[in-house]
Every structure is written in C-alpha cells, then in structure tokens.
N, C-alpha and C positions, 0 to 999 in steps of 0.2 A: 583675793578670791575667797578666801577663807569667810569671810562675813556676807558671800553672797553678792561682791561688787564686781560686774565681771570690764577689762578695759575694753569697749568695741569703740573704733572708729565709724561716726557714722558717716563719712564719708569716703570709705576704703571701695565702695560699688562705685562711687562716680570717679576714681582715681583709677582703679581699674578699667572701667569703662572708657575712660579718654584715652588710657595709656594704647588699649587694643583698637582706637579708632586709629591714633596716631603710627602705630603700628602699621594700620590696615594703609590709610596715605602716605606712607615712607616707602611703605611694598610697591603700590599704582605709582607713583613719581619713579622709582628705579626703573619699574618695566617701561614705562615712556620714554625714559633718557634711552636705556638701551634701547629701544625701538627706533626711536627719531634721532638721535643724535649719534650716538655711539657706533650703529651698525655698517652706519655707512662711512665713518671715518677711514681714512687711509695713513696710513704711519710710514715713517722715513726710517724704517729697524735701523738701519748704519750711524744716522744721525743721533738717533736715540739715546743709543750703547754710547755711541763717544760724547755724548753732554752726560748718561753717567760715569762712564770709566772715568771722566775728566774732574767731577767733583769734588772740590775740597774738602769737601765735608767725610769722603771716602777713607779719609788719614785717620779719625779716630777708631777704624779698626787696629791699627798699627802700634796705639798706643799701650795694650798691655808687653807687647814684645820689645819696643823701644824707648818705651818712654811719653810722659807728656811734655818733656819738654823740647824732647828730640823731634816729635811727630807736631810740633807748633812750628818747629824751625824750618820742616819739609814744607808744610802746608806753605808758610810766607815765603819761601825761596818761589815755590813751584806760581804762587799767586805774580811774587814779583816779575818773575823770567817768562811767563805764560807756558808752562812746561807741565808735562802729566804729572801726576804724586809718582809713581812707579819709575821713571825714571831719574827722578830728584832722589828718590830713594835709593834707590841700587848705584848710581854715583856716588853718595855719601856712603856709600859701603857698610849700611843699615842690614839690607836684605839682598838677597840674591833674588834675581829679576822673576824667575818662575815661584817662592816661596812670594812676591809680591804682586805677581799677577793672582793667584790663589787667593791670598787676605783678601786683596781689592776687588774682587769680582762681584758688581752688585748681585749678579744672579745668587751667590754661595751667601750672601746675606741677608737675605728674602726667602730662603729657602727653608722649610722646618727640615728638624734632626739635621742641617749640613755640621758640617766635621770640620772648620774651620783650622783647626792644628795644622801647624805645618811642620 
C-alpha cells in the first residue's frame, strides 16, 4: 500500500453475491422441509429414547472417569450380550447405576452449560 498498490479482489461482489443467494435457497429449502415434510411427522418418543439410551457410541462419555480402555471393554461386552452400556457398567462395578444413568443421558449431552460431573 505504501507505493499506491492497493490488494482488491475483483471478484469479492460476485463471491458475496452467490454466497447471499445461496443463503437465500438454504433458507426457502428449510422452510419447505419444515412445512411438507417435517410438520406432519409423527415420532415413536419411547422408541426413540431407547435406540438412544441404547447407543454404543454413548460410552465415550465414560471415558474420562474410567478409562479408554475400560469404556472399549464395556462398549464390546454390551455389543456382544446385546445389553444397555449402563448396565454392563454398573455390573463391572465401574459406576453406580444413577452416576451412569446421568453420564449417559443423551438429553444431558445435547444440552449447553449441562453439568455433567458427577
């Protein structure tokens, strides 16, 4: 800048431009799904909850309190035996079952600011 060269992109208007079109069609496409699709959906809440509470995947909150290699051992028992994580848990005398219902609760990890300590 100092000798009078200044950097302008001259394509920063049509990069801007498309960005706020695409914006504008990401907006109309949401309001249409919720409109046609979404509003009139019906959900199984019990089923729901128990394909999450049931998740494998749910054990990597467990792992800073017990371990990665103890919270692998749950995940593949509970996988093998077809058994919740929470009760594989509290069997192997990991956690006490309400300190394990807490961790695992997808709602309490979805949640901002939740307090997960137990």
């Amino acid at each position: 800048a100092s000798a009078g060269q200044f950097e302008l992109n001259v394509m920063q208007p049509v990069i801007a431009y498309s960005l706020f079109e695409s914006i504008g069609m990401i907006t109309n496409a949401m309001k249409s799904l919720a409109e046609k699709v979404v509003k009139g959906m019906k959900f199984n809440r019990q089923l729901l909850e128990r394909y999450a509470g049931n998740a494998l995947t749910l054990v990597t909150a467990l792992v800073p309190l017990i371990g990665q290699d103890a919270a692998s051992e749950v995940s593949k028992r509970a996988m093998e035996e077809g058994r919740d994580i929470i009760s594989v848990v509290t069997e192997a005398g990991l956690l006490d079952e309400a300190t394990a219902r807490k961790l695992l609760d997808p709602r309490n990890m979805v949640t901002v600011n939740n307090n997960n300590k137990a």
